[in-house]
Backbone as a ProteinNet text record, in pm:
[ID]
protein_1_A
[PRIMARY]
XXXXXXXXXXXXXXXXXXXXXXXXXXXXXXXXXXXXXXXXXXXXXXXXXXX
[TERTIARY]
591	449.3	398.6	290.7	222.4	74.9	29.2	-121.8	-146.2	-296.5	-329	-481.9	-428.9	-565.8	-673.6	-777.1	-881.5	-949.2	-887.5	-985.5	-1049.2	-1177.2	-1270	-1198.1	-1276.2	-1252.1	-1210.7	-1311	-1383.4	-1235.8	-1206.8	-1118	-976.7	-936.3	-796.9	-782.6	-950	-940.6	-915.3	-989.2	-940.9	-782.2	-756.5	-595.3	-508.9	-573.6	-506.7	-482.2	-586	-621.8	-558.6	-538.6	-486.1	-309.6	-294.2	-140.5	-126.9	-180.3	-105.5	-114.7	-211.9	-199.8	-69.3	-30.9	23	171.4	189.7	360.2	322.7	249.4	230.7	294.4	234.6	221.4	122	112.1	10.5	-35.7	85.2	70.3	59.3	45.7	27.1	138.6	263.4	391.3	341.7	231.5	168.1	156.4	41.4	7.4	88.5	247.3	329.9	390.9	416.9	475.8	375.2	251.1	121.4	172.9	153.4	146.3	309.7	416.3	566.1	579.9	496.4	506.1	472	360.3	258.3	347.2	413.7	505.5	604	693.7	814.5	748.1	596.5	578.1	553.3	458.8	443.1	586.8	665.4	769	880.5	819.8	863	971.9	1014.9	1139.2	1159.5	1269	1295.8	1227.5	1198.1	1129.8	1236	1346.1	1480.1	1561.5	1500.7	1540.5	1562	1691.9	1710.8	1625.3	1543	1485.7	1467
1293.5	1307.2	1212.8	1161	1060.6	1084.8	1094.5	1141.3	1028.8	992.1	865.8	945.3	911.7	978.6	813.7	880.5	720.5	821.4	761.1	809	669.7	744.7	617.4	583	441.5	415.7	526.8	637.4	678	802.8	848.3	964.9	901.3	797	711.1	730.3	717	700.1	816	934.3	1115.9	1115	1060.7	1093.8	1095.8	905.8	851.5	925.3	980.4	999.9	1117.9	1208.9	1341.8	1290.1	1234.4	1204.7	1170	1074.4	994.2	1120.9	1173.5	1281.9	1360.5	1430.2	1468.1	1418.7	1300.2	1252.9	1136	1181.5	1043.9	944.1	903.4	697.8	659.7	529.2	467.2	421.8	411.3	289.4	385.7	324.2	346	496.9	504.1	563.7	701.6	698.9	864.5	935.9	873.9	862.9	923.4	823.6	869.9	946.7	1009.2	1123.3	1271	1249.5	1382.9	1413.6	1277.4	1284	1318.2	1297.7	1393.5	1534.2	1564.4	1689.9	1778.1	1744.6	1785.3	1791	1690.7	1667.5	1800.6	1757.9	1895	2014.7	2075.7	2187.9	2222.9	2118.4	2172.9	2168.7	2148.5	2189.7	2291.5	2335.6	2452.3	2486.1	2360	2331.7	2396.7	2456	2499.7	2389.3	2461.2	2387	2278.1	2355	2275.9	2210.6	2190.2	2117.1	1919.4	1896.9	1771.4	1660.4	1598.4	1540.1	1361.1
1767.6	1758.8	1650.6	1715	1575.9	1546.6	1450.2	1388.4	1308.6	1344.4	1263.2	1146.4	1076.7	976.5	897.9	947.1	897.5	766	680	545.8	471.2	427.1	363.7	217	154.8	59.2	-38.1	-69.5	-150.4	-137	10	10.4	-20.6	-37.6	-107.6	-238.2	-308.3	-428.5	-443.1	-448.6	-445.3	-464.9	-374	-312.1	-432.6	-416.1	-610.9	-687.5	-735.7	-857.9	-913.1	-733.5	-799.4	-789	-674.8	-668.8	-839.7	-842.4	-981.1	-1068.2	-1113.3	-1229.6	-1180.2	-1084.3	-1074.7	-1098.4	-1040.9	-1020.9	-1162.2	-1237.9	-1349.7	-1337.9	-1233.7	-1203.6	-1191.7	-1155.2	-1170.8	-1025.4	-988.1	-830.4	-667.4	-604.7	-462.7	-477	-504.5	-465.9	-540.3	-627	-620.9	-479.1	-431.9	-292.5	-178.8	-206.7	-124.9	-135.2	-249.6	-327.2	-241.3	-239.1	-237.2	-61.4	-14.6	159.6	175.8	112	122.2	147.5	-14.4	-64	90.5	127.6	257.4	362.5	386.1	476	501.1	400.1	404.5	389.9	323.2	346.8	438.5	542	655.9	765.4	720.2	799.9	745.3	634.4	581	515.2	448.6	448.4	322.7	225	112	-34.4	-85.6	-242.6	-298.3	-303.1	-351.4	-242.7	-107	-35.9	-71.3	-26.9	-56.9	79.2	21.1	152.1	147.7
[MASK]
+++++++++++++++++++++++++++++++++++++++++++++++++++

């Protein structure tokens, strides 16, 4: 299955801003860190799961 999500400028920057506070970085790889996290929960996978 593939899902395409169109978010505006403005909802990237959001994204940023909380990813990075959160995984304290600076760069894009917050980002990818937030959209992970999302990932394995929605598939429910254990907290301490190796992924």
């Amino acid at each position: 299955m593939e899902r395409f999500f169109h978010l505006s400028l403005s909802s990237i920057s959001k994204l940023k801003a909380k990813a990075n506070a959160e995984a304290e970085c600076q760069k894009i790889s917050g980002l990818s860190v937030l959209v992970w996290r999302c990932i394995t929960r929605a598939r429910r996978l254990p907290q301490d799961a190796e992924t």
